[in-house]
Structure formats: structure tokens, C-alpha cells
C-alpha positions in Angstrom: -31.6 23.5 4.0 -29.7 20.6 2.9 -27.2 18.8 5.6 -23.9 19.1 3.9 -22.2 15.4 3.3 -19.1 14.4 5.5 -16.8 14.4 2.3 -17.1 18.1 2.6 -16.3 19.2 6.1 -13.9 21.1 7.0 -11.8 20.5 9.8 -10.7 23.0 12.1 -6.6 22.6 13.0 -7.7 22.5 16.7 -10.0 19.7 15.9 -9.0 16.3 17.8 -10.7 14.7 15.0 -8.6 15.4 11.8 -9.0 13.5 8.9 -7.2 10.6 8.4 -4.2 11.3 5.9 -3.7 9.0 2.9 -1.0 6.2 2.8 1.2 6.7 0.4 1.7 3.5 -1.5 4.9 2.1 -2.0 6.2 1.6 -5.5 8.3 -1.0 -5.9 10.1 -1.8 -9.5 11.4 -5.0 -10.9 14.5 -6.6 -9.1 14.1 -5.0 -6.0 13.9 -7.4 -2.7 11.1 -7.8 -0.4 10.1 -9.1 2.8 6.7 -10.2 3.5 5.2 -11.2 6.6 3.9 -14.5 5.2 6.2 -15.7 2.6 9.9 -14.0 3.3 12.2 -12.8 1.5 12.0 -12.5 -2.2 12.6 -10.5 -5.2 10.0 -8.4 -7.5 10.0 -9.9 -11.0 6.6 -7.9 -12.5 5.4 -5.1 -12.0 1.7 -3.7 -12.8 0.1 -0.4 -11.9 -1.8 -2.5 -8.8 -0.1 -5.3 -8.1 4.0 -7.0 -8.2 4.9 -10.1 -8.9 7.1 -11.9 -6.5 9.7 -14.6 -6.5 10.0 -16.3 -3.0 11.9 -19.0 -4.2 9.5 -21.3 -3.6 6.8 -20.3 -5.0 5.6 -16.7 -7.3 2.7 -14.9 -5.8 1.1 -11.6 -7.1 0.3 -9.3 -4.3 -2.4 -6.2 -5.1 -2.5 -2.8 -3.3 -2.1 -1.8 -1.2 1.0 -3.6 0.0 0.3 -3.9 3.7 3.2 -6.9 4.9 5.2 -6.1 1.9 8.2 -3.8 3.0 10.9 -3.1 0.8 14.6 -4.0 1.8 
């Protein structure tokens, strides 16, 4: 008998161990503003389906997903 793999467990509703559920990723579109934990405040000028493009001012830095310190203002 094969051991089934844990991608296919079920978990019971009871269960203290539940799954963890997926992030949803924040979509951001061009001209929105931003705060990051590193750079500040900015404003999205590009977006791609895994990464925007953002103007702090003083510098434009792309930032992949998912956008952990990025939060959308």
C-alpha cells in the first residue's frame, strides 16, 4: 500500500492543524500610491503580471511578488 503524499490530506474541521490559507496578492495598477517599509512613499508607474514599478522620488525600484512591505494607500 502506498503512503498517500501530504498534498492530498484531508483535513478534518476539528483539526488544530488546518492548512494554511493562501495570501491573496495585492494588485496594484499604475498611479496608485504606495508605502514600503524600506523606501516610503511612492507612486506605481509599471505594472507587470509579477512585479510594479515604483517611483520613490529618489530613486525607481521594481518590486516582484509577492509584495510583502508594499501596502497600498
Amino acid at each position: 500500500m502506498k503512503p498517500r503524499s501530504a498534498g492530498q490530506r484531508r483535513h478534518l474541521a476539528s483539526s488544530p492543524f488546518q492548512p494554511q490559507p493562501e495570501q491573496a496578492v495585492e494588485e496594484y495598477a499604475v498611479e496608485d500610491r504606495v508605502s514600503h517599509d524600506r523606501y516610503g512613499l511612492g507612486r506605481v508607474v509599471g505594472v507587470e503580471e509579477a512585479a510594479v514599478t515604483v517611483d520613490f522620488g529618489s530613486q525607481t525600484v521594481r518590486i516582484v511578488s509577492p509584495f510583502h512591505k508594499l501596502e497600498k494607500l
